[in-house]
Residue, then its C-alpha position, 0 to 999 in steps of 0.5 A: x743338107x743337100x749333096x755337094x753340087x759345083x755352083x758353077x756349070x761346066x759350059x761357063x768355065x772356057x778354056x780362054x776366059x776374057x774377064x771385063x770390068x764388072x757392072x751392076x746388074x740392071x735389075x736387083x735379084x731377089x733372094x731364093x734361098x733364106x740361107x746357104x752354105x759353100x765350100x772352097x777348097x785349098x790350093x797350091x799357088x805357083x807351081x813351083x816356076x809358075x810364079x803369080x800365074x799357075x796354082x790348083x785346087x786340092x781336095x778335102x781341105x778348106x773353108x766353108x762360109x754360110x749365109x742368111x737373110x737377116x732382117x737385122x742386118x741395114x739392107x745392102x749391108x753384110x755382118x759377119x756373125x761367127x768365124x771359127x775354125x782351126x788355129x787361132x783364126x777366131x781371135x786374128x780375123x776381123x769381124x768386120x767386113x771391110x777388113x775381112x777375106x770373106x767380107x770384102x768379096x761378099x761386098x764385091x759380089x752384092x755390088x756387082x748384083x746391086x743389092x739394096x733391098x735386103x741384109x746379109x750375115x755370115x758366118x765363116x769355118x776356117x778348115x785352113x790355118x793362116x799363113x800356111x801357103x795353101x790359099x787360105x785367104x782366097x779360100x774364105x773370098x772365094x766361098x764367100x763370093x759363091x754364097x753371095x751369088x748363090x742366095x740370090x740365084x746365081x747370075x754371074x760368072x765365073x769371071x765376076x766371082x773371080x774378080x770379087x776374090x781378087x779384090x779380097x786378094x789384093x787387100x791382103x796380100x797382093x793382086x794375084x789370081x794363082x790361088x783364087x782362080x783355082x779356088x773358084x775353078x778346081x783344077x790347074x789353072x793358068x792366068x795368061x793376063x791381068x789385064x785383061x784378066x784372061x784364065x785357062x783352065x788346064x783339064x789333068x786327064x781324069x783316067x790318070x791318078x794325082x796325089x798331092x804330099x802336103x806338109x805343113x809345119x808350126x811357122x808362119x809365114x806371111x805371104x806379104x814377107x815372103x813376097x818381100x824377099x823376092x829379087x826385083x831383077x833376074x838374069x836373063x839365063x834365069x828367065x829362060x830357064x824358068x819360061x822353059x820349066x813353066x811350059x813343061x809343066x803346063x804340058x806336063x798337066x795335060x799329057x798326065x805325065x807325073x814324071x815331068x810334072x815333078x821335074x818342072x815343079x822342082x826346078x824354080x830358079x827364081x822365087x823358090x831359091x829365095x824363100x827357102x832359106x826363111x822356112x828352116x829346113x826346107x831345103x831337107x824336107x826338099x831332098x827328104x821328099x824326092x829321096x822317098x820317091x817323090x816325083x817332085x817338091x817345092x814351096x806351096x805358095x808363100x810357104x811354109x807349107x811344103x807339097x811333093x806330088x806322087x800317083x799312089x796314096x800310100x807311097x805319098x804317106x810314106x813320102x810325108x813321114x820322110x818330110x816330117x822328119x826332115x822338119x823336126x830334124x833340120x828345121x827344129x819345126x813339129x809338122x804334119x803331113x797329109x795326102x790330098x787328091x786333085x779338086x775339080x770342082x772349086x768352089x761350089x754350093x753344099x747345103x741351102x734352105x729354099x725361101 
C-alpha cells in the first residue's frame, strides 16, 4: 500500500473557487491504475449558525471506497461489489448504483470523463454510521468521486468532484455543499453561492492546536426529518443575529482564535433551536460540554451527533465523559465520545495498483 497522498494538488483548491456547468471530456482517458483505494474523511456541517454554507472535515474517521477494472462489468457501466462497514450500513444501502451515495457520484464523475470503453466495480468501507451528522453520505460520494477520477489519472478539478458529490447529495438529502466541499477539500469551508457554486477555503492557522469533542449516541437521525423541522420564516433580529455569529466565526477560523470560534458555534438562534428538542438530552450534553471546559458546542449537521471544540486532547476526553453522561443521563441514549483533530487534506488517494 502506498503512503496516503492528497489527490488533490495544493494550486487547484483557490480561495475563490467558481465552479461551471461540468462537460465531458473531448477525448476518453484511458485507466492508468487497474485498481485504487481513496479515503474520505468526516464532517461537521453547519457550525452551528452557518446553516447549509460552513462545515469541516475532521480526521481519523470516514469511508474508504475501492475500485477496479472489471471486464465483467458492460463498459461505461459501475457495480457495486461489497459494502461493509460499521452499523447495519451492508443491510440498509442499496447495491445498486443509482440509488447508492457512492454510485451516483461514481456515475457523475465517468459522465463528466466520458467513459464508454471500460467497466468499473466498487466496493464501499463504511467507517461512518448512517444518520449520524458527521457527513456520512458525502463521505461515500466523495471517495467515490476521487477514485473514479484517480483510476483514470486524475484530470478533473476540484470543482467537477465537488459537484459529482453534490448530485449524490441531493438525491439523499438535500443540494447542500456543507459536508462534501469539506470532504473533498479538508479544512473549513464556506460556500459563498449555489449558483454559481462558489467555494472558500478558510486556511485555520497550522501553529495553532484544534481538537473537535465528537459524541454520537445510539438514535438516528434522518437529515431529511431533521430538515423538516426547520421554520420556513425567521425574524429579522434573528437573521441579524445569526449573519453576525457566522462572521465571527469564519474570522474566528483564520485568526485561530478558539474562544471566539466557541462562542460563534454556540450561539445559533435559528436551526439548532429546532432540532435540539428531537435529540433527547442535547440540550444537557450542550451545558455538560461547555461546563467541562469546552469553548463551545453545538449540533454536528442534522445531528444526533454532538461536537464541542477544545485545544488539548485530554481536556477534550474529559469533556466527552461529562457529554456522555449527560446522554445517559437526560436523554436515556448510551453514546460514545471521541476526540478527533482537523483534517486538511479531504479526500485523497491511499493505495492504487499501476496498469
Amino acid at each position: 500500500m502506498e503512503e496516503p497522498s492528497s489527490s488533490i494538488p495544493s494550486a487547484t483548491i483557490r480561495c475563490n473557487l467558481s465552479v461551471p456547468s461540468p462537460k465531458t471530456l473531448a477525448v476518453e482517458p484511458q485507466p492508468v491504475f487497474t485498481s485504487v483505494t481513496s479515503f474520505a474523511p468526516a464532517t461537521v456541517a453547519n457550525l452551528g449558525p452557518g446553516f447549509d454554507f460552513l462545515g469541516c472535515a475532521v480526521d481519523g474517521l470516514g469511508d474508504y471506497v475501492s475500485l477496479r477494472v472489471d471486464p465483467h462489468v458492460h463498459p461505461g457501466e459501475i457495480s457495486i461489489s461489497d459494502i461493509t462497514g460499521v452499523g447495519n450500513s451492508s443491510k440498509k444501502l442499496s447495491k445498486n448504483p443509482l440509488w447508492n451515495c457512492a454510485g451516483i457520484a461514481a456515475i457523475s464523475v465517468m459522465k463528466m470523463l466520458g467513459i464508454r470503453s471500460v467497466g468499473l466495480s466498487l466496493s464501499l468501507e463504511k467507517g461512518l454510521p448512517l444518520g449520524s451528522g458527521l457527513g456520512s453520505s458525502a463521505a461515500s460520494a466523495a471517495a467515490a468521486a476521487v477514485s473514479v477520477n484517480e483510476i483514470f489519472g486524475g484530470p478533473l478539478s476540484v470543482s467537477d468532484l465537488v459537484l459529482a458529490g453534490l448530485e449524490s447529495e441531493s438525491k439523499v438529502s438535500g443540494y447542500h455543499a456543507d459536508n462534501v466541499a469539506p470532504a473533498i477539500m479538508g479544512g473549513f469551508v464556506l460556500i459563498r453561492s449555489y449558483d454559481p457554486l462558489e467555494l472558500m477555503r478558510l486556511k485555520f492557522p497550522s501553529e495553532k492546536d484544534l481538537f473537535f469533542v465528537l459524541v454520537n449516541p445510539e438514535f438516528e437521525a434522518p437529515t431529511k426529518k431533521m430538515r423538516a423541522a426547520l421554520p420556513q420564516e425567521i425574524t429579522m433580529s434573528h437573521h441579524v443575529w445569526n449573519c453576525s455569529q457566522a462572521g465571527a466565526l469564519v474570522a474566528s477560523v483564520l485568526q485561530g482564535d478558539l474562544v471566539g470560534l466557541g462562542k460563534a458555534l454556540s450561539s445559533d438562534k435559528i436551526v439548532e433551536p429546532r432540532r435540539a428538542p428531537l435529540i433527547p438530552g442535547m440540550e444537557a450534553v450542550k451545558k455538560a460540554a461547555i461546563g467541562a471546559g469546552a469553548f463551545g458546542c453545538t449540533i454536528s449537521g442534522a445531528g444526533p451527533t454532538a461536537v464541542a471544540i477544545t485545544d488539548d486532547e485530554d481536556k477534550g476526553r474529559e469533556i466527552g465523559d461529562r457529554m456522555v453522561e449527560a446522554f445517559m443521563d437526560v436523554g436515556k441514549l448510551k453514546a460514545v465520545a471521541s476526540v478527533k483533530k482537523l483534517d486538511r487534506l479531504g479526500a485523497r488517494l491511499v493505495s492504487s495498483i499501476p496498469r
